[in-house]
C-alpha positions as CSV (number, residue, x, y, z in Angstrom):
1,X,67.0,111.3,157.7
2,X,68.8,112.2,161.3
3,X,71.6,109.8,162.5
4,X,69.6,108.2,165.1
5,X,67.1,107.3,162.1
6,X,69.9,105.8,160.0
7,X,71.4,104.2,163.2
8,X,67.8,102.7,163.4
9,X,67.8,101.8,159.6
10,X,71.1,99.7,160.1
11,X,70.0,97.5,163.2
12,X,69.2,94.2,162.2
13,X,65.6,94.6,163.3
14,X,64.5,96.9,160.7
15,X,66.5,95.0,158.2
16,X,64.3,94.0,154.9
17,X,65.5,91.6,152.2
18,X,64.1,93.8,149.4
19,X,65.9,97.3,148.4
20,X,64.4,100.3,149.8
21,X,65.0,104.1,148.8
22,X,64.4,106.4,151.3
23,X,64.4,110.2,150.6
24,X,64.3,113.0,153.0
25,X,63.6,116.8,152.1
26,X,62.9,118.9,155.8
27,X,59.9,117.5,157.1
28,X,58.9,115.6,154.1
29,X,59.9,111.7,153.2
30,X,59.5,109.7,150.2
31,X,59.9,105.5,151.0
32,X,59.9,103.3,147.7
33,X,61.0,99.9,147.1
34,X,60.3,96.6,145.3
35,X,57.0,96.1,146.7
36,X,53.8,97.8,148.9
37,X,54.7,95.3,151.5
38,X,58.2,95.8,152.4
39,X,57.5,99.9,151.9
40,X,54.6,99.9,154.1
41,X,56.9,97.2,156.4
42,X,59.4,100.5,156.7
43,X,56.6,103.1,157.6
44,X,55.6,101.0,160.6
45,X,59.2,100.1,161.9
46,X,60.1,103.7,161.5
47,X,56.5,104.7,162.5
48,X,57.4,102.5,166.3
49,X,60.1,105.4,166.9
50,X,58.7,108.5,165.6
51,X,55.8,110.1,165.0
52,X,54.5,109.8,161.3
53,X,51.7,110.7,159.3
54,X,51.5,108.5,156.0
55,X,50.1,110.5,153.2
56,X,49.5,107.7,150.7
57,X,50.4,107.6,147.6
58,X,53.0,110.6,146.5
59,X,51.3,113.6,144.6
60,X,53.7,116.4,145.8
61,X,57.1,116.6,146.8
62,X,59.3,120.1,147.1
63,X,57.5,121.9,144.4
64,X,57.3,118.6,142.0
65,X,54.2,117.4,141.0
66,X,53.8,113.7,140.8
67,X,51.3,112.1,138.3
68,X,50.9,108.1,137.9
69,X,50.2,107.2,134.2
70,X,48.1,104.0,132.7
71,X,51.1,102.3,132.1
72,X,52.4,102.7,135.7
73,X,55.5,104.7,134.7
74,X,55.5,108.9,136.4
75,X,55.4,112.1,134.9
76,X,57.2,115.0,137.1
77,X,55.8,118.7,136.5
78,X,56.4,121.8,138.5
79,X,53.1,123.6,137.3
80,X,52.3,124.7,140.6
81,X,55.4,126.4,141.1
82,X,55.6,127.8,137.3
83,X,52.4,129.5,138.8
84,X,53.6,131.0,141.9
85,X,56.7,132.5,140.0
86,X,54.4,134.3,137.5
87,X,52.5,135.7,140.2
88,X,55.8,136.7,142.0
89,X,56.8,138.7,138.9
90,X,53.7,139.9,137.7
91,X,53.3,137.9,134.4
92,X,49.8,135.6,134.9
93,X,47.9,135.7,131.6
94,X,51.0,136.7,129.9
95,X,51.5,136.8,125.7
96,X,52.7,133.1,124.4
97,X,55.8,132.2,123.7
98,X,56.9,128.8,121.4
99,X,60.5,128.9,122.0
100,X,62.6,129.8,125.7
101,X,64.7,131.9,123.2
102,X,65.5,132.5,120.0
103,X,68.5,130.2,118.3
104,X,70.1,133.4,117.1
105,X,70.4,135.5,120.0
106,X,73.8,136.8,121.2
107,X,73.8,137.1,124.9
108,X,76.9,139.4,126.1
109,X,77.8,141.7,129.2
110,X,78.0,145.0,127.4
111,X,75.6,147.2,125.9
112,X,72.3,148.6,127.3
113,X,71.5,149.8,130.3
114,X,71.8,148.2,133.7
115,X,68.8,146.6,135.4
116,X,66.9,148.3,138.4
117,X,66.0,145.2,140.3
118,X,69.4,143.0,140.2
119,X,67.8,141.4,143.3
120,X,64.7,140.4,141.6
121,X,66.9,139.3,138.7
122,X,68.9,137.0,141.0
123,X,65.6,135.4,142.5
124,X,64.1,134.9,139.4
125,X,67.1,133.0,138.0
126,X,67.3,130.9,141.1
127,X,63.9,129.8,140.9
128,X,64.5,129.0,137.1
129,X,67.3,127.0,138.0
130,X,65.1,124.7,140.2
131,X,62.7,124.3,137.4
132,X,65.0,122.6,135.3
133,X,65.2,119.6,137.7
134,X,61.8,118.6,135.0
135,X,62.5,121.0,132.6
136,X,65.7,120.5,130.7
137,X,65.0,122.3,127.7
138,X,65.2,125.6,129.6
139,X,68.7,124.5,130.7
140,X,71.2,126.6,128.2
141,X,69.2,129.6,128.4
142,X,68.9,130.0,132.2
143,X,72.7,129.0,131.8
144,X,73.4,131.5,129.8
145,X,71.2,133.9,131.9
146,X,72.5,133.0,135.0
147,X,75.9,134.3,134.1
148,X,74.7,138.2,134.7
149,X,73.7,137.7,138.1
150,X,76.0,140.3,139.0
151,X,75.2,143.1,136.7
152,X,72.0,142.0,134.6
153,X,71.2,144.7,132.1
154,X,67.7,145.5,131.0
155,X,68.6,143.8,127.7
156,X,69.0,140.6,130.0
157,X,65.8,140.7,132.1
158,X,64.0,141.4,128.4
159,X,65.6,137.2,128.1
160,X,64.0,136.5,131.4
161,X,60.4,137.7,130.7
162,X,60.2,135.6,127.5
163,X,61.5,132.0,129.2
164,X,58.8,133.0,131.9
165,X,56.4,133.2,128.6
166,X,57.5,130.2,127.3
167,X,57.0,128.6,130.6
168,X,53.5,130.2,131.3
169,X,52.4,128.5,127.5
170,X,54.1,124.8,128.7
171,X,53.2,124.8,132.2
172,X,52.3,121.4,131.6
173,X,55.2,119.9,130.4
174,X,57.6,117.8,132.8
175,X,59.4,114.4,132.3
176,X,58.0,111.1,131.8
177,X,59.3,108.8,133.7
178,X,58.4,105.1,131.8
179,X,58.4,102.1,133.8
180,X,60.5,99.1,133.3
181,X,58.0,96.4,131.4
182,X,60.7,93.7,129.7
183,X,61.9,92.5,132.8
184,X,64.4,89.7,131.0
185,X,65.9,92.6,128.9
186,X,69.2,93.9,130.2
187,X,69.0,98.4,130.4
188,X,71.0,99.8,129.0
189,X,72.6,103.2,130.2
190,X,73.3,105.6,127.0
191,X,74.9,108.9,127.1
192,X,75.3,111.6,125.1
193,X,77.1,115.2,125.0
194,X,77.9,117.8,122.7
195,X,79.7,121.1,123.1
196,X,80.1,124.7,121.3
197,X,83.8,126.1,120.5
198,X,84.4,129.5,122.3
199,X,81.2,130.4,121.7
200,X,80.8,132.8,125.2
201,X,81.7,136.7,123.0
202,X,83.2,137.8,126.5
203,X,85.3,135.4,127.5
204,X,86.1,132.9,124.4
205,X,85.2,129.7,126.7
206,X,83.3,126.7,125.4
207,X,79.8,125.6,126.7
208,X,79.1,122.0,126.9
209,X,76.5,119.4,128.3
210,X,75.3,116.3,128.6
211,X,72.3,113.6,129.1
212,X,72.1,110.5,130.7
213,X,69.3,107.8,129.8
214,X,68.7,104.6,131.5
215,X,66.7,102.4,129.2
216,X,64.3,105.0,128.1
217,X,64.2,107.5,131.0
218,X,66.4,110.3,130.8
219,X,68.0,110.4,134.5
220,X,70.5,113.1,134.1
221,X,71.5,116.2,132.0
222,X,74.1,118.9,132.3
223,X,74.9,122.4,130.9
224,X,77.9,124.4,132.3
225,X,80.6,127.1,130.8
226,X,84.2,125.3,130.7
227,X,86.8,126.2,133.2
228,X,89.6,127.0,130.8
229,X,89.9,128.5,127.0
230,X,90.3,125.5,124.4
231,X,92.9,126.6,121.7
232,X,90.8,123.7,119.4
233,X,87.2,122.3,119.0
234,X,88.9,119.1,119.3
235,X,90.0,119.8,122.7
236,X,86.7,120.9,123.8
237,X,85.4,117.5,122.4
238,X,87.2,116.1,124.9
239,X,86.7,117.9,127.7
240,X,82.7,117.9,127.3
241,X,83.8,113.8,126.7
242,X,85.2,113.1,130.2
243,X,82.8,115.2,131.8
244,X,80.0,112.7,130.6
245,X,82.4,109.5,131.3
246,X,82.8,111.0,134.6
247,X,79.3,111.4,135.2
248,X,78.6,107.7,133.9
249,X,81.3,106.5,136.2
């Protein structure tokens, strides 16, 4: 939203008594709120002062698809864009894959030969990072992976190709977003996080991550490399521990 828009927002005048979320990607804006009323109430104040075109209901968003269940909660999937980054890398109709990686695999800087594209290599791992905005189970690897964007070996992009054939047999998947149907029960707001102990071969630091659910919806998830060595697992407990009370605070 531009700052004459917010300006507008804050006058009196375009004041409503219910809460109203407003998001703004480019040229694209999502309104929400308690109620149809006081949403469409916003489209027309803002619609007075510039010139809008109300889509209806929201289907698409930056490379999200939206999808309204029976039981009025969402579910977010980004199948659409799993498609267009097949095609980008030549993969559509690809061999299946049941697992983004396999549980044993040692992912290090040396050994092998270096890759010929490191600029398709980078791409790709961007787009894989946006992906996990409804597709946290991808997270560690495309972690992991994204840690050889400066020298990705073959061995690496050989990592790649199977998450993007995991991806091409789950297109479907996304997150379900439940909606709220006890409204005289408090939500609650649970947390959890776990971490690994040096487990980077290279550089002996820790991984760790977190999730964050509020009642049943899982709102926010984290995977990241530690700054600094631990010299105990305990230590690293901790860490990944005030990471998540951060994130909570």
């Amino acid at each position: 939203m531009t700052h004459d828009a917010k300006n507008l927002m804050e006058k009196e005048e375009y004041c409503v008594k219910e809460e109203i979320v407003i998001g703004n990607g480019t040229d694209d804006i999502i309104i929400t709120g308690e109620s149809a009323e006081s949403v469409q109430e916003v489209i027309q104040q803002l619609n007075s002062k510039f010139a809008l075109k109300d889509l209806g209901d929201l289907h698409y968003f930056l490379g999200i698809q939206v999808t309204k269940t029976k039981d009025g909660g969402l579910v977010l999937t980004q199948q659409k864009y799993i498609g267009e980054l097949l095609t980008k890398v030549d993969m559509v109709g690809c061999a299946a894959c049941h697992t983004p990686l396999p549980s044993t695999t040692n992912i290090t800087v040396l050994g092998g030969a270096s890759f010929n594209d490191p600029g398709l290599y980078r791409s790709v791992i961007g787009s894989l990072q946006y992906l996990t905005i409804t597709r946290r189970k991808i997270c560690y690897c495309i972690n992991k992976l994204a840690q050889f964007v400066q020298s990705p070996l073959d061995s690496h992009w050989r990592m790649v190709k199977r998450v993007l054939r995991y991806l091409s047999s789950t297109a479907s998947y996304g997150l379900h977003i439940k909606s709220d149907t006890d409204q005289n029960t408090a939500i609650k707001i649970v947390a959890y996080n776990d971490s690994d102990w040096a487990g980077d071969p290279d550089v002996r630091k820790s991984t760790s991550g977190y999730c964050v659910f509020v009642g049943s919806n899982l709102v926010s998830w984290v995977l990241r490399k530690q700054t600094a060595v631990t010299r105990s697992s305990t230590e690293v407990e901790y860490r990944s521990m005030a990471d998540t009370v951060a994130e909570l605070i």
